[in-house]
N, C-alpha and C positions, 0 to 999 in steps of 0.2 A: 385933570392934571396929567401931563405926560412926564415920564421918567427923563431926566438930561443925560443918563448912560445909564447901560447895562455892568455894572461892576463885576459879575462874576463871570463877565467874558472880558470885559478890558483888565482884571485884576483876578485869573484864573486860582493862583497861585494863592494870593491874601484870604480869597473866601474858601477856598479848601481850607488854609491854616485857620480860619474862622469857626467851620466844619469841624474840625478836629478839635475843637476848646469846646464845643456843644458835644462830643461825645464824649470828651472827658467828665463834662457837668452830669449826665446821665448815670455816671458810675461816683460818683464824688458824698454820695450818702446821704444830700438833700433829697426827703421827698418830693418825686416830678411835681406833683401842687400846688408843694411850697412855688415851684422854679416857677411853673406858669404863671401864679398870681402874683409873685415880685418883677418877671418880664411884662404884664401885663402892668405893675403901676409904676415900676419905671418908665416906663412906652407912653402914660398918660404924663407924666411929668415934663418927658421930655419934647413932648406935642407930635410922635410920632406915629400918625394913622395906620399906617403899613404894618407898624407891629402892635399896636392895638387892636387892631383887625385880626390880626393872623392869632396873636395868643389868646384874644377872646375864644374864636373860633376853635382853636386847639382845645382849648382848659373846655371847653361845652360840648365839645366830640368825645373828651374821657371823660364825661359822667359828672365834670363841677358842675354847679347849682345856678341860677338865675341868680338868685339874691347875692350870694358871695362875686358874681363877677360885676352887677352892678353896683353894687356899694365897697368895693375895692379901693376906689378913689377917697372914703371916707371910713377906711377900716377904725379906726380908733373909734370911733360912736360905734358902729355896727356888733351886732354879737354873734356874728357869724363865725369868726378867728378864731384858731387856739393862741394861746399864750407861743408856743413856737413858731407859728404862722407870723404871730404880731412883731417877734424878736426881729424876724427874717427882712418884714416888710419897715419897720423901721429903721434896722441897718441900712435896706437897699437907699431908702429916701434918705437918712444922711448922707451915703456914698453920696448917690446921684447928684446933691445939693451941696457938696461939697466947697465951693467959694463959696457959701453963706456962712459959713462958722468957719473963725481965724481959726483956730483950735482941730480942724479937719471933722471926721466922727468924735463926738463926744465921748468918753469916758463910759456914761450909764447905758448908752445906746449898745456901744461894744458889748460890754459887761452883762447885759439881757441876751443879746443873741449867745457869747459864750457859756452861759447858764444853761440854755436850753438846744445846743448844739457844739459837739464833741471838734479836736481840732480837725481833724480832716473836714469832718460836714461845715465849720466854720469857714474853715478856707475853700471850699466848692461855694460858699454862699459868695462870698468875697470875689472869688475868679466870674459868676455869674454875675454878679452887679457890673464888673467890669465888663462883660463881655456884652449884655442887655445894651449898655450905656455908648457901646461902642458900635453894634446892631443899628440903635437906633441914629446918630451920627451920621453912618452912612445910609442911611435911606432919607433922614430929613435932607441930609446935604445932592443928593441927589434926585430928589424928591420923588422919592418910590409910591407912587398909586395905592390905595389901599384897594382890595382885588376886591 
């Protein structure tokens, strides 16, 4: 598969402004971890190889595990998760899935991540789902290679 544009030369500007929501996420009080394995199953959800690829590769450069990145896709069986791992990654998949529940994020979903994450680190969760969700967008819509 070849890419149908380079977006961060036709749309200099946007992917800086893009640039700049990932460094806010770095200081925002989620553990990096958390970030890469909710990038990581958001990216699976939303059928994006390019960031499937890239944040496996990341999260297994800083020391995650074999087992936790392939059973990510089925965290809820797996006992690899902490309980804030699990808050995080089921927030992310309500976001992500968001047309499927009239209702948006449910109630309990919210209510687990705010248990086990304070409001700043909630709201860094919150701007990372959007920002994953928007990553992977534009690489599926442009159909970005996985390297």
């Amino acid at each position: 598969m070849q890419a149908r544009m380079n977006v961060t030369k036709a749309a200099p500007g946007g992917y800086k402004a893009m640039l700049a929501l990932e460094a806010y996420l770095g200081e925002s009080g989620v553990p990096h971890s958390t970030l890469l394995l909710l990038k990581l199953r958001v990216s699976q959800i939303n059928g994006c190889a390019y960031c499937v690829n890239m944040h496996s590769r990341d999260a297994k450069a800083e020391g995650e595990t074999d087992e936790r990145l392939w059973s990510v896709a089925a965290w809820r069986e797996a006992p690899f998760y902490t309980d804030e791992e699990r808050a995080a990654l089921a927030l992310a998949e309500a976001a992500t899935r968001i047309g499927d529940n009239p209702a948006g994020v449910p109630d309990d979903v919210w209510n687990e991540a705010a248990d086990h994450y304070d409001e700043k680190s909630l709201a860094g969760l919150v701007m990372a789902i959007a920002a994953i969700n928007a990553w992977n967008r534009i690489s599926v819509t442009v159909r970005n290679p996985a390297a």
